[in-house]
C-alpha positions in Angstrom: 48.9 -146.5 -32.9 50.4 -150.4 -32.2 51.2 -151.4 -28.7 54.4 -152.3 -29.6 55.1 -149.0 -31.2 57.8 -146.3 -29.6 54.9 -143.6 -30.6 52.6 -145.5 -28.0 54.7 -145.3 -25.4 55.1 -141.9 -25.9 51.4 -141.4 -25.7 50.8 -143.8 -22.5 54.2 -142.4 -20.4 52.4 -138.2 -21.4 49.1 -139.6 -20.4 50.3 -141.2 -17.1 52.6 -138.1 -16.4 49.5 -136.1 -16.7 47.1 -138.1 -15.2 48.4 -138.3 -11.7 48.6 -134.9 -11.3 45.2 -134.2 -12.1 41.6 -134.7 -9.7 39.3 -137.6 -10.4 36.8 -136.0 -12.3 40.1 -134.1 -14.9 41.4 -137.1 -14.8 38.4 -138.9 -16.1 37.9 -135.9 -18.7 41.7 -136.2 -19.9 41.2 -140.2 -20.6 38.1 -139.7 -22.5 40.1 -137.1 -24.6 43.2 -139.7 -24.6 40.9 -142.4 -25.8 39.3 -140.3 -28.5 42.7 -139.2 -29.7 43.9 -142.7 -29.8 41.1 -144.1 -31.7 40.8 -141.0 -34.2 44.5 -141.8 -34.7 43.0 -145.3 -36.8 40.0 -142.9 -38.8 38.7 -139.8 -37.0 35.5 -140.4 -39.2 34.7 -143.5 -36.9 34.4 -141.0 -33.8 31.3 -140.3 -34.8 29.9 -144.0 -35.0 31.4 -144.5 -31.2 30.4 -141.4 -30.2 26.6 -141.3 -31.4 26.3 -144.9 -30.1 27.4 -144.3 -26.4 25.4 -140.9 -26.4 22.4 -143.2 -27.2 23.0 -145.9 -24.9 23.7 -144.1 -21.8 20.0 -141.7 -22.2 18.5 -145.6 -23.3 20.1 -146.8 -20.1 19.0 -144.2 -18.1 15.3 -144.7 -19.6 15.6 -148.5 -19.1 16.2 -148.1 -15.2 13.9 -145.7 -14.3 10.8 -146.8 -16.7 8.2 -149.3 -14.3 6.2 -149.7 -17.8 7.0 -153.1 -19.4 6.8 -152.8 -22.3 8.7 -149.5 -22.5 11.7 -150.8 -21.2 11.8 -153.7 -23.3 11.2 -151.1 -26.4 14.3 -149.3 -25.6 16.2 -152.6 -24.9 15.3 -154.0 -28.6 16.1 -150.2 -30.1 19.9 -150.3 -28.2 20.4 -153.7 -29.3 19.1 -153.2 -32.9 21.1 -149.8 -33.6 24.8 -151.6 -31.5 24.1 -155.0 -33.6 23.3 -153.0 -36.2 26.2 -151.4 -36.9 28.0 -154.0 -36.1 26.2 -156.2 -38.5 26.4 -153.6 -41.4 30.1 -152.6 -41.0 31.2 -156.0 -40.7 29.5 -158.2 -42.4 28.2 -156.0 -45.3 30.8 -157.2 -48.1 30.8 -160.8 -46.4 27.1 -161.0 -47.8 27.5 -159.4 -51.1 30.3 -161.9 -51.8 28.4 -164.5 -51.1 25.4 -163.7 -53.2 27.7 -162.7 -56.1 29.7 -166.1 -55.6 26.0 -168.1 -55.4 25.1 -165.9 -58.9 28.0 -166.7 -60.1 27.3 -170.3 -60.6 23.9 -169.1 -63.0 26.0 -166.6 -64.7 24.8 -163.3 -63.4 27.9 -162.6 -61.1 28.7 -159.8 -62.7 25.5 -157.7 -61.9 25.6 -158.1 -58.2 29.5 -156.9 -58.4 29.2 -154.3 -55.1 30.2 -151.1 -55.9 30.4 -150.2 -52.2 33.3 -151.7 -50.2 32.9 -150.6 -46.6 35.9 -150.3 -44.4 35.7 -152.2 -40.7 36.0 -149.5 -37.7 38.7 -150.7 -35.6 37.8 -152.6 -32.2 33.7 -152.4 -33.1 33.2 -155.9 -32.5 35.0 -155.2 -28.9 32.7 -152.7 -27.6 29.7 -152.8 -29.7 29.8 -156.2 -26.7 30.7 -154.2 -23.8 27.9 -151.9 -24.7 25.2 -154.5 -25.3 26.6 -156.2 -22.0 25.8 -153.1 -20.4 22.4 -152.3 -21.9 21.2 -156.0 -20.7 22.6 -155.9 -17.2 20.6 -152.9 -16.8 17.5 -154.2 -18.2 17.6 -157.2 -15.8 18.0 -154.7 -13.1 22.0 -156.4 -12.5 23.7 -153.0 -11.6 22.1 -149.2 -11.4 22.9 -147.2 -14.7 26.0 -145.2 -15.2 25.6 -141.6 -12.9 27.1 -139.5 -15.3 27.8 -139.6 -19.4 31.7 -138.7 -18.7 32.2 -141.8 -16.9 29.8 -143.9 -19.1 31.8 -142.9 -22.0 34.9 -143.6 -20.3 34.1 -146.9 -19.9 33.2 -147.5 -23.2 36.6 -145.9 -25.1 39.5 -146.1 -22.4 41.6 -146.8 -24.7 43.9 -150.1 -23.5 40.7 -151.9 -24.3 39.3 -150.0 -27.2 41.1 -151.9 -30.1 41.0 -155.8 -28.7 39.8 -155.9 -25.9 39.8 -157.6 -23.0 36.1 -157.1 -23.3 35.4 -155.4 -19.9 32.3 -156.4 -17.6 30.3 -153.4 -16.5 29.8 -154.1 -13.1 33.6 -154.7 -13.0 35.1 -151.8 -14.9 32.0 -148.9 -14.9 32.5 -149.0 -10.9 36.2 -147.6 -11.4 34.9 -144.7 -13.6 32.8 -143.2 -10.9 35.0 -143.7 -8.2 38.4 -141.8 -7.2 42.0 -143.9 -8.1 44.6 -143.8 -5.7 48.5 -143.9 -7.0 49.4 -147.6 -5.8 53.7 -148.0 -6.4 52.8 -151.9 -6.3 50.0 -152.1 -8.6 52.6 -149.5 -11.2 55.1 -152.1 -10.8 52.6 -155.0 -11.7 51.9 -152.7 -14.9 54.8 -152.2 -16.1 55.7 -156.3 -15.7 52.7 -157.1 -17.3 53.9 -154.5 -20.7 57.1 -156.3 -20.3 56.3 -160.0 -20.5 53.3 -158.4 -23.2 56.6 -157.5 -25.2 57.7 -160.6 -25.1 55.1 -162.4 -26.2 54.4 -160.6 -28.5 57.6 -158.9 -30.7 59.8 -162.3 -29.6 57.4 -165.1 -29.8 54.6 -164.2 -31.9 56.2 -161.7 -34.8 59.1 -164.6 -34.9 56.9 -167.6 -35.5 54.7 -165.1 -38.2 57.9 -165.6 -40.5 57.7 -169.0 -40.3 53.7 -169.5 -40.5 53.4 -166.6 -43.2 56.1 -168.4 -44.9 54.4 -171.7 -44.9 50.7 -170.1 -45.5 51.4 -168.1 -48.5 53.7 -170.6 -50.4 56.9 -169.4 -50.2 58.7 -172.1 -49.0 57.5 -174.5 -51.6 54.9 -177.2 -52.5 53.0 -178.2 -49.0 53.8 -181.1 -47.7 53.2 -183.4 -43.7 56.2 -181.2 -42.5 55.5 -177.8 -43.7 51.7 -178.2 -43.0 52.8 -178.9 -39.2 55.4 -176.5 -39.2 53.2 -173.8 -40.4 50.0 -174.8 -37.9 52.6 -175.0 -35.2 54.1 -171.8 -35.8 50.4 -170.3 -36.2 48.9 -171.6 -33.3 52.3 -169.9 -31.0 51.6 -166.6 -33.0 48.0 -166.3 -32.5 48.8 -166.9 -28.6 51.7 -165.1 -28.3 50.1 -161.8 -30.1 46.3 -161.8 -28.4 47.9 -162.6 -24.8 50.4 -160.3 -25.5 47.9 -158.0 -26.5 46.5 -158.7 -23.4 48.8 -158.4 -21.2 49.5 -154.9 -22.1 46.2 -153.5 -22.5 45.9 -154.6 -18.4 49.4 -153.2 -17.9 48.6 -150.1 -19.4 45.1 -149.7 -17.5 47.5 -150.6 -14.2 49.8 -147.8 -15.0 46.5 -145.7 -14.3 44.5 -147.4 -11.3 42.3 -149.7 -13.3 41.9 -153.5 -13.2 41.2 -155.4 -16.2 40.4 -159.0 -16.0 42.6 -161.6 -16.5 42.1 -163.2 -20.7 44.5 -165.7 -21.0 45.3 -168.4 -18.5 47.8 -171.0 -20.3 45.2 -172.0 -23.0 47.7 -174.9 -24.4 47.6 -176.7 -21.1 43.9 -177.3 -21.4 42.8 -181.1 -20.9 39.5 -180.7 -22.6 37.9 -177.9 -25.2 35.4 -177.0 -22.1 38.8 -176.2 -20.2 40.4 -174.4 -23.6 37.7 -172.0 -23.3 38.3 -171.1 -19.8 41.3 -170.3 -20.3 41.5 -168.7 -24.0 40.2 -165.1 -24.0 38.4 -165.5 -21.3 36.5 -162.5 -21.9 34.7 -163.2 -25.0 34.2 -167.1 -23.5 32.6 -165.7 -20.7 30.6 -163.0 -22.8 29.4 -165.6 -24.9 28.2 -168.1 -21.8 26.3 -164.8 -20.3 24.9 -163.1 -22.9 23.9 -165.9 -25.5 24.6 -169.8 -24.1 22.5 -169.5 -21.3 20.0 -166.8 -22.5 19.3 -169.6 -25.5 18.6 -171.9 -22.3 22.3 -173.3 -21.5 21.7 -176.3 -19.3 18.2 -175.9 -18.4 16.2 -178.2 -21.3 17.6 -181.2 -21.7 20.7 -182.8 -23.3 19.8 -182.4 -26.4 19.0 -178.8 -26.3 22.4 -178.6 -24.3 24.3 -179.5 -27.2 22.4 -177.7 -29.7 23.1 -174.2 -27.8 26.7 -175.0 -27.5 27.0 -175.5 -31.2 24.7 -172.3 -32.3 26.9 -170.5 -29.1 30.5 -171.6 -31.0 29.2 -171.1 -34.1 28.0 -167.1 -33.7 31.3 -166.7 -31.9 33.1 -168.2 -34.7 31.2 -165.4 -36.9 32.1 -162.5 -34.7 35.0 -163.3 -35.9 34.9 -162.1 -38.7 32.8 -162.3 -41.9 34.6 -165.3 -43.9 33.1 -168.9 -43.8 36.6 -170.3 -42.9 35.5 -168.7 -39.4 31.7 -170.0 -39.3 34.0 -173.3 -39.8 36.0 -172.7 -36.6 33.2 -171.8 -35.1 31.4 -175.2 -36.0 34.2 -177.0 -34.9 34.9 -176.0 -31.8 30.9 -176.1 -30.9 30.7 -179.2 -32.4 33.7 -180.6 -30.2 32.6 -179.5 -26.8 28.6 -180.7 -27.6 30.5 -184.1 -28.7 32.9 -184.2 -26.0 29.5 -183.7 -23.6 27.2 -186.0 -25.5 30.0 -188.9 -24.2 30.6 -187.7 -20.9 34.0 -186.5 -21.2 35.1 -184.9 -18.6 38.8 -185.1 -17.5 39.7 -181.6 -15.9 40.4 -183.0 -12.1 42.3 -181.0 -9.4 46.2 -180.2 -9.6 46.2 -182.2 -6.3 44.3 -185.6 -8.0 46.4 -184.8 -11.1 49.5 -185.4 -9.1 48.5 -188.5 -7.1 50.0 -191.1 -9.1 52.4 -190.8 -12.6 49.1 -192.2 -14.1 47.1 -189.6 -13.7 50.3 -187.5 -15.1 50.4 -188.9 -17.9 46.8 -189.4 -18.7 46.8 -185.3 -18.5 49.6 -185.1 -20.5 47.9 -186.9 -23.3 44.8 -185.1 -23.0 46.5 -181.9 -23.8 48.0 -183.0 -26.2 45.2 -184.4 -28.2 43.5 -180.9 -27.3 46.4 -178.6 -28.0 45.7 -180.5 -31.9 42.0 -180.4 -32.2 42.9 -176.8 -31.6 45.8 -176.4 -34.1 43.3 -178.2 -36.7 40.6 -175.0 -36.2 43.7 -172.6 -36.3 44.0 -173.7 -40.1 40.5 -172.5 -41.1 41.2 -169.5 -38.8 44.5 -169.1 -40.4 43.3 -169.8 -44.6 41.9 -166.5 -46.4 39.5 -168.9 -48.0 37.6 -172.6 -47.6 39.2 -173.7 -50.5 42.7 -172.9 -49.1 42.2 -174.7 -45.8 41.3 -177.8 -47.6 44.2 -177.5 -49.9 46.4 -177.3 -46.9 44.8 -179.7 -45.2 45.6 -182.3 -48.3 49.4 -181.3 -47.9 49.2 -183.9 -44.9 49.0 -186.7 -47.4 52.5 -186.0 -49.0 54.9 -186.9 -46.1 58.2 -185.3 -48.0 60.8 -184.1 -46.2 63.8 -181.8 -46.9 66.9 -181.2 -44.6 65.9 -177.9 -44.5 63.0 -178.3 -42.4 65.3 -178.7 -39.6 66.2 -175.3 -39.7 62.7 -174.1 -39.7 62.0 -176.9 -36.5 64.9 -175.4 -34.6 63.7 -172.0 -35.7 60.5 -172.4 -34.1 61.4 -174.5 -31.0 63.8 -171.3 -29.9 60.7 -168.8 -30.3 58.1 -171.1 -28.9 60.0 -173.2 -26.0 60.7 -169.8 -23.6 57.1 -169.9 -23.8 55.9 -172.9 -23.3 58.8 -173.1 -20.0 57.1 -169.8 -19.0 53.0 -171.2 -19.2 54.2 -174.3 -17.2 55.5 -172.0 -14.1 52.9 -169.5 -14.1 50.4 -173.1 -14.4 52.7 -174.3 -11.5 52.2 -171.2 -9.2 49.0 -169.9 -10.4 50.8 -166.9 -11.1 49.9 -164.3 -14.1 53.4 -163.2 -14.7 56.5 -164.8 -12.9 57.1 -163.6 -9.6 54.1 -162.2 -9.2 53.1 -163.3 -5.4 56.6 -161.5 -4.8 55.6 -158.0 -3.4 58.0 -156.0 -5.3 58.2 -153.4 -1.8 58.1 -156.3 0.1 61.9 -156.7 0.7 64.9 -156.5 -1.4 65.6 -160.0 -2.8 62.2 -160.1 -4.3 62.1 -156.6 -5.7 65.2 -157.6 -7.4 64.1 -160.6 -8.8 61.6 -159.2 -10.3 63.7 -156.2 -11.6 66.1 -158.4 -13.2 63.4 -161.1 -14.9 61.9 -157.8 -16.2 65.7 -156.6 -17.7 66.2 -159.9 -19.3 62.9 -159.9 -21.0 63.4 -156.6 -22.2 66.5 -157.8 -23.2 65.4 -160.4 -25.0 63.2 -158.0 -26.9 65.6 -155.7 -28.1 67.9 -158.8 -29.4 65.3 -161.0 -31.0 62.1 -158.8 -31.9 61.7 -159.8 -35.4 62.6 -157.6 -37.7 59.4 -158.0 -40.2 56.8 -157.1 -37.2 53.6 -157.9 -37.7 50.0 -155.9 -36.6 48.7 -157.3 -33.7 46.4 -160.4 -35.7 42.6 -159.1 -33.0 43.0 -155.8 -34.3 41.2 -157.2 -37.6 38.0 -158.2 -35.6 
């Protein structure tokens, strides 16, 4: 069941019908059935594996918190964290390593006899909350926030379905609170919801599914031998669709939760105005970035030991997030890269992120900002081709299509092709940058008084518009719902 999917709407406009209408603790009990329904609609099979591991991690939790022995608790920490990572590990990761062992045999002659004979099939959204689970488990641990009162609402939390799939990876102490406590029908914070589906559409059937033509195109050698322009073409196009479908994504997973009293945190705050990798990964999926910094960078020792030991937990923190990825070296090299890049971009002292105010002091400064995003905005778009490549071998290959600098008139076409899906965009990023804004119009109360309710109503009609005109007509799955 897609987000961008007529079926889904269905489902979300029954569920929100329904839901209003219905006590706190039904309604809590009808979006735990929801959620089940929506994630047996992948592979019912996989309710089990969620099931059994939040019916473990709650009575864990609740044996964490109230245990004063030691070395119990810690016990029961290690056995959550070994069964979550565990699963995660085996499910995900299980054919990575017998590739790799039959490609290492391979090279002795013996490939053949480690050929699996198992290939396991990845449960949809495991890596997202196998991490809001372990988040959980560790914040109670550390004695961070009180254990969840009841297993309704601590299952809830786990499988509401707008986050299920792709996240954003929800915070317990932000999102377990709103389980256990009544939601009130707010006709503002609806309207907010349905803006944020809206310019989610956009994103993600106009911009992204558009420029997947052109980067499938360019990736899987349709459009001829590679070459300087096709390489950029097909990065560029890439590095719009990755953005435009995860923040799409994003946008309507919050919109959704919106539609029925929740909050989820923000994920995406214009990620391709970033003036340094530190600053790219505050604003790309914030989420992960921040689950990452919490629950690994700083429990390997962050900033605490030493320059040197700085820089080595940024690379090891990149890397492992590069692997959560997904189990393919081409994403252990993303990972490297980008760890590599910010322990570099440290290690020299390189550290231009300065205040909008500073930035717009002198046409200097401007222009000095402009440059570093650029040159950021690339390092990135170089990573995006390892993310991008099924294999090692087909990144490089890619890669060396930026020593033949041929070009064809018919690249133009492509060029104009993706400045038309990737410009709206870009215009869009630089407003919502401008007025620190998540959608346009935003700060405008939509009850507030007329001209601003119609402002928004009408930017809404023209994106949906736009959707209905120039949704590709080869969509694409939305490219998180792999991991």
């Amino acid at each position: 069941m897609y987000f961008d999917t007529p079926v889904y709407f269905v489902f979300l406009t029954l569920i929100t019908l329904a839901y209003w209408r219905l006590q706190w603790r039904a309604q809590n009990v009808l979006l735990v059935a929801a959620s089940y329904f929506f994630y047996g609609w992948w592979n019912w099979r996989f309710l089990f594996l969620m099931g059994g591991s939040t019916l473990v991690d709650y009575f864990l939790a609740a044996q964490i918190a109230k245990s004063s022995d030691a070395r119990k608790r810690r016990l029961f920490l290690v056995v959550s964290l070994v069964m979550n990572f565990g699963f995660l590990g085996a499910f995900k990761y299980f054919n990575f390593f017998i590739d790799s062992f039959s490609h290492v045999a391979g090279w002795f002659g013996h490939a053949e006899r480690l050929a699996p004979v198992l290939r396991i099939v990845l449960p949809a959204g495991i890596s997202f909350y196998t991490f809001q689970a372990v988040a959980y488990i560790v914040d109670v641990y550390h004695r961070k926030m009180e254990p969840a009162r009841s297993l309704l609402d601590y299952a809830l939390f786990i499988s509401f379905f707008p986050h299920l799939v792709a996240g954003p990876i929800q915070r317990p102490a932000h999102l377990l609170p709103q389980t256990q406590s009544p939601r009130t029908f707010d006709a503002g914070r609806v309207f907010d919801g349905l803006m944020l589906i809206v310019t989610g559409l956009f994103r993600k059937c106009v911009v992204a599914d558009n420029c997947a033509l052109l980067a499938n195109g360019v990736f899987n050698g349709n459009l001829g031998e590679l070459n300087l322009p096709l390489v950029l073409l097909g990065t560029y196009a890439f590095a719009w669709q990755i953005y435009g479908d995860f923040s799409g994504y994003s946008d309507i997973a919050r919109g959704s939760a919106q539609l029925l009293g929740f909050h989820f945190m923000v994920n995406f705050r214009q990620p391709y105005l970033a003036t340094s990798l530190s600053d790219l990964w505050r604003r790309w999926h914030i989420s992960l970035s921040t689950w990452l910094r919490d629950y690994l960078y700083i429990p390997l020792g962050g900033n605490r030991h030493g320059e040197a030991n700085t820089q080595r937990n940024l690379f090891l923190t990149m890397l492992l997030g590069g692997l959560w990825h997904g189990a393919n070296w081409t994403f252990v090299i993303w990972g490297a890269l980008h760890g590599a890049g910010l322990a570099v971009a440290r290690w020299l002292g390189f550290q231009p992120e300065t205040s909008a105010r500073e930035n717009a002091a002198t046409s200097f400064s401007t222009l000095k900002r402009w440059l570093a995003r650029i040159a950021v905005f690339h390092f990135v778009c170089l990573g995006w081709i390892f993310f991008r490549a099924t294999s090692v071998n087909e990144a490089f290959r890619f890669l060396q299509g930026l020593a033949r600098p041929t070009w064809l008139p018919q690249y133009w076409i492509a060029l104009q092709f993706l400045a038309i899906f990737t410009v709206p965009l870009f215009l869009l990023d630089l407003r919502l940058e401008r007025f620190q804004e998540e959608y346009p119009f935003e700060k405008l109360k939509p009850f507030g008084g007329a001209l601003s309710y119609r402002r928004r109503a009408i930017f809404a009609a023209c994106l949906l518009l736009a959707v209905l005109i120039f949704a590709a007509t080869e969509p694409s799955a939305f490219i998180y719902f792999q991991f």
